[in-house]
Every structure is written in structure tokens, then in C-alpha cells.
C-alpha positions in Angstrom: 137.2 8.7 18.2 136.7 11.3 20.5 140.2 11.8 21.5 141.1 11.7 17.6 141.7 15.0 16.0 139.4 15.2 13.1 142.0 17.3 10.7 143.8 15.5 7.8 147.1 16.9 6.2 147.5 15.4 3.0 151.0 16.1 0.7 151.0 17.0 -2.3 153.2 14.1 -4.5 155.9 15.9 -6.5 157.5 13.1 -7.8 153.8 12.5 -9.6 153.6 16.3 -10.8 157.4 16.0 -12.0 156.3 13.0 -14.6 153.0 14.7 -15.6 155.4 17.9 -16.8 157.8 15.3 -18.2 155.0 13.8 -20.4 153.1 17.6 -21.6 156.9 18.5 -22.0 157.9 15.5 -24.2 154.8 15.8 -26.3 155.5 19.6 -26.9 159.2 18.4 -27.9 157.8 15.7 -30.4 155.3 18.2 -31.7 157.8 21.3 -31.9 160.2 18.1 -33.6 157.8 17.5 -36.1 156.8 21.0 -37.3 160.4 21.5 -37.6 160.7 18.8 -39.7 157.7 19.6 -42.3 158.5 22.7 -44.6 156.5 23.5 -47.3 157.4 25.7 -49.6 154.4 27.9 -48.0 154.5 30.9 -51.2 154.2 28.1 -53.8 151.7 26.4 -52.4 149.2 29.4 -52.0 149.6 30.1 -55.7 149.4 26.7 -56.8 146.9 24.7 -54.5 145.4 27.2 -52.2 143.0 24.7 -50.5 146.3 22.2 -49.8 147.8 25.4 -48.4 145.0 27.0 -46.2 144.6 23.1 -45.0 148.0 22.5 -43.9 148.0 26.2 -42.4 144.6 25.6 -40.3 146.9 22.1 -39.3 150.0 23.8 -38.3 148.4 26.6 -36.5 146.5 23.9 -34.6 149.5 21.5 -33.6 151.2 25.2 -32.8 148.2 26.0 -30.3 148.3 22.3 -28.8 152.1 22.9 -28.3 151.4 26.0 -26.3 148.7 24.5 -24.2 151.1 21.8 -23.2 154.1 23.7 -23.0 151.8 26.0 -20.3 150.6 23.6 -18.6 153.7 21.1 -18.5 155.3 24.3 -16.7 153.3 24.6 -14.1 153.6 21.1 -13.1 157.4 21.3 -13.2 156.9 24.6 -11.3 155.0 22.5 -9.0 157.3 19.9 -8.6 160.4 22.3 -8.1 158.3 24.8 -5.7 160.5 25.7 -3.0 157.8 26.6 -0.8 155.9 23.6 1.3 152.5 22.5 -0.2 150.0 20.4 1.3 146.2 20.3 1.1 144.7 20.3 4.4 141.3 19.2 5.6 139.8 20.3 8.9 137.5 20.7 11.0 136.1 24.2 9.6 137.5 23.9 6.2 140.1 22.7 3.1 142.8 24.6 2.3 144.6 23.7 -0.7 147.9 25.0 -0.8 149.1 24.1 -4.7 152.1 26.5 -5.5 151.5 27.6 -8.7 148.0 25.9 -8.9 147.1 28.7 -6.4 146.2 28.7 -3.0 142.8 28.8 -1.5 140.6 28.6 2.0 137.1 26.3 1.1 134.9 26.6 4.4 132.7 23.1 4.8 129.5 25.5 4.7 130.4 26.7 0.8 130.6 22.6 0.1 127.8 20.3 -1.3 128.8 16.6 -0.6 126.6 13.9 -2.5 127.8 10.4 -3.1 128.0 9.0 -6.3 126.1 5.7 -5.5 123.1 5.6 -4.7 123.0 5.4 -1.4 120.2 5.6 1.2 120.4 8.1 3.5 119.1 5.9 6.3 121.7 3.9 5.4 124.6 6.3 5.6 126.2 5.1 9.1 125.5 1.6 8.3 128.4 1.6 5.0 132.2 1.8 6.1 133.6 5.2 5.1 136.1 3.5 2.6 133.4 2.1 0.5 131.4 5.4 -0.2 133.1 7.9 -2.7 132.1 11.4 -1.9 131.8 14.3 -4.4 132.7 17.5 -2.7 131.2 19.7 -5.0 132.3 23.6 -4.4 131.1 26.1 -7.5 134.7 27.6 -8.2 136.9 24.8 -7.5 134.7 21.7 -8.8 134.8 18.7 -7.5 137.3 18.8 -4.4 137.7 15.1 -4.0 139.0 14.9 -7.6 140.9 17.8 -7.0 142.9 16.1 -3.7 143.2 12.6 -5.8 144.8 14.8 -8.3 147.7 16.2 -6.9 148.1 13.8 -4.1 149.4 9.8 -4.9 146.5 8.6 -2.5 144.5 5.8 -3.6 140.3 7.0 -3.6 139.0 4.1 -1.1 141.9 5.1 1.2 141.1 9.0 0.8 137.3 8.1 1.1 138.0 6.9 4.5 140.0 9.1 5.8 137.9 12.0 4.5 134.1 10.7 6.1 134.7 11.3 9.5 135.8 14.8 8.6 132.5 15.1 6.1 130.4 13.6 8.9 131.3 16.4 11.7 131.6 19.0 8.6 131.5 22.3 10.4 130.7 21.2 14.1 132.6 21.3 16.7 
């Protein structure tokens, strides 16, 4: 291990952000679809059943906000997907550095990071457990939890991240 570089690059899976824009996309298709499809005579319905017409106007302005929300965020994954720029997450010695495209970029140094595990685990204990079987939470104030966050845009498995991650969270900082 002392030979081993203790830095991890990890790639970001755009085949995986490419379907998660396919599905927001589709939804905001089948949504847009249906609206499209209802019409109400909107003018007689206000002067006839006003509590019908405030209820399907509360309904449409809701499935019109869900449609935005998805069409926003279904972009961003097709941006992320199509980015012609590299991106990568990177773990090191010093810090993580996510590099997400349209996600945004950003530098997280080890010292701004709070790592606790999920099970309870005693900390006598700690170098006794093989690295695959503890899950860490990485928890930084702005970015949440950072493990999540590299399962998220990456098509690594978490007991396979886990280890490769605890010798890096072990030396956190130190050279």
C-alpha cells in the first residue's frame, strides 16, 4: 500500500445521465400531451361552476409547474450527457473535486468534510471491518452527502465505491 497512490478518478456515466433526461423528458412530453388534450371551455366554466373551474385551474397550473421542473431538470441531464468538455469526479489525497458540467464544478478539501458511517460501528473496531463493508457518509454543509453525490452521477456499485474510497478517508488530509 505504500507504493499505491491513494487518489481515485472516478467518470462520470453519461449513458446513465442520457436515460435519466430521457425519462424527466418523456414525462414532460406525456404531461404537455395531456394538457393539450383537456380543454375546457375555461369562460363557461367560471360563470357556471366557479369551484369546478378554480379546481381544474389550481390542477393545470400544478401539472404546468411539474412540467417545468422536469423539463429543467431533464435538460441538464441531457446537457450532461452531451457535455463536450471531460467530466470526472476526483478523489485525492487533499481533496474531491467534482467536475459535473452543468451540475457545476467544485474543489471540497477533506478538512471541510465530516465522515460518519451509517452502522453503528465501533470505533475500536474501525481497522478490524474490510473497507467494502462500511458505507461512509461524507457529509460537507453545501454539497450534502458526497458519497451520494459520487453514486449519483457515477454507474459504480456502493460496496465497490466504499472500498475504494476508505483508504483515501483513512489518510484524509495526511501525507
Amino acid at each position: 500500500m505504500a507504493g499505491e497512490s491513494l487518489s481515485l478518478d472516478i467518470p462520470v456515466d453519461r449513458s446513465a445521465a442520457f436515460m435519466r433526461a430521457a425519462w424527466r423528458l418523456l414525462l414532460v412530453v406525456a404531461v404537455v400531451g395531456l394538457l393539450s388534450i383537456l380543454r375546457p371551455n375555461w369562460r363557461m366554466l367560471r360563470l357556471t361552476d366557479s369551484a369546478s373551474f378554480w379546481a381544474l385551474a389550481i390542477l393545470f397550473g400544478f401539472l404546468v409547474l411539474l412540467s417545468l421542473v422536469l423539463f429543467v431538470g431533464g435538460g441538464r441531464w441531457l446537457l450532461l450527457a452531451l457535455w463536450p468538455k471531460p467530466v470526472r469526479m476526483h478523489v485525492g489525497k487533499q481533496a474531491i473535486d467534482l467536475n459535473l458540467g452543468p451540475f457545476g464544478s467544485r474543489v471540497i478539501l477533506w478538512h471541510e468534510i465530516s465522515i460518519d458511517f451509517d452502522d453503528s460501528l465501533d470505533p475500536a473496531e474501525f481497522d478490524d471491518v474490510p473497507d467494502q463493508a462500511l458505507s461512509p457518509r461524507l457529509w460537507h454543509r453545501e454539497a450534502g452527502d458526497l458519497f451520494s453525490v459520487i453514486l449519483r452521477y457515477s454507474r459504480v456499485d456502493s460496496e465497490a465505491l466504499a472500498g475504494r474510497l476508505m483508504p483515501l478517508i483513512r489518510s484524509r488530509g495526511r501525507e
